[in-house]
Phi, psi and omega in degrees: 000140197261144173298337183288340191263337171281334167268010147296310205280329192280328178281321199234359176271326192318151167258331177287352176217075180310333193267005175254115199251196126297333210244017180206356180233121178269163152260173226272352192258338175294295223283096206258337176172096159303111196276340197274162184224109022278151159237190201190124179249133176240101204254118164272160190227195179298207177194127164320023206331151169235219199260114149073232206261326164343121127235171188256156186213139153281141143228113196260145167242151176231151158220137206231115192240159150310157178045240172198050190254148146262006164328302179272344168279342235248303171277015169281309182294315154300345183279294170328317171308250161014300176299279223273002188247339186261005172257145194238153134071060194265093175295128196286321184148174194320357214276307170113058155288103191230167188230084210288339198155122180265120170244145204261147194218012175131186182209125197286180183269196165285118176232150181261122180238101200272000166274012241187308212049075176216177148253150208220178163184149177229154167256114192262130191232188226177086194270144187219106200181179156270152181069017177256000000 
């Protein structure tokens, strides 16, 4: 398993954030007009070197809703937080892939996405590890 596949997995296995599926959470290449609502977009961003296989990676979650309640992203997003900053030192799986630490680096305001037509808000992380 690939880091990009634990943190996919960590996200759509939660029992608390039951409307987030295989079938509603993309990565940035998937997700070209989703027609179901809510989703959730996972944008991997550049990646950083560090010291010997150690690197930094960015990463945003978007969640995207109807209308112009922010509610269910809001607790989408704090759910998220929580799945991605509290597991330490994770080893991903055979690829010989870890994961040293996810840092939570913020949250965006209340945003419009008029291509999507939803409302959004994204969470910015710092993934710290090998293979990411």
């Amino acid at each position: 398993m690939t880091v990009r596949d634990y943190v996919y997995n960590l996200i759509v296995a939660d029992p608390e954030l039951p409307l987030f599926t295989d079938d509603t959470v993309f990565t940035s290449n998937d997700a070209d007009t989703p027609q179901v609502r809510p989703f959730m977009v996972l944008r991997w961003g550049p990646v950083s070197l560090g010291m010997g296989v150690v690197n930094r990676r960015a990463l945003s979650v978007w969640v995207h809703d109807d209308g112009y309640d922010y509610d269910v992203i809001d607790v989408a997003l704090k759910r998220v937080v929580t799945l991605l900053t509290t597991p330490r030192a994770v080893w991903t799986g055979t690829t010989g892939e870890w994961v040293s630490q996810v840092d939570w680096d913020g949250t965006s305001d209340d945003l419009r996405d008029d291509t999507q037509r939803t409302a959004t808000r994204h969470a910015d992380f710092t993934v710290i590890g090998s293979g990411v």
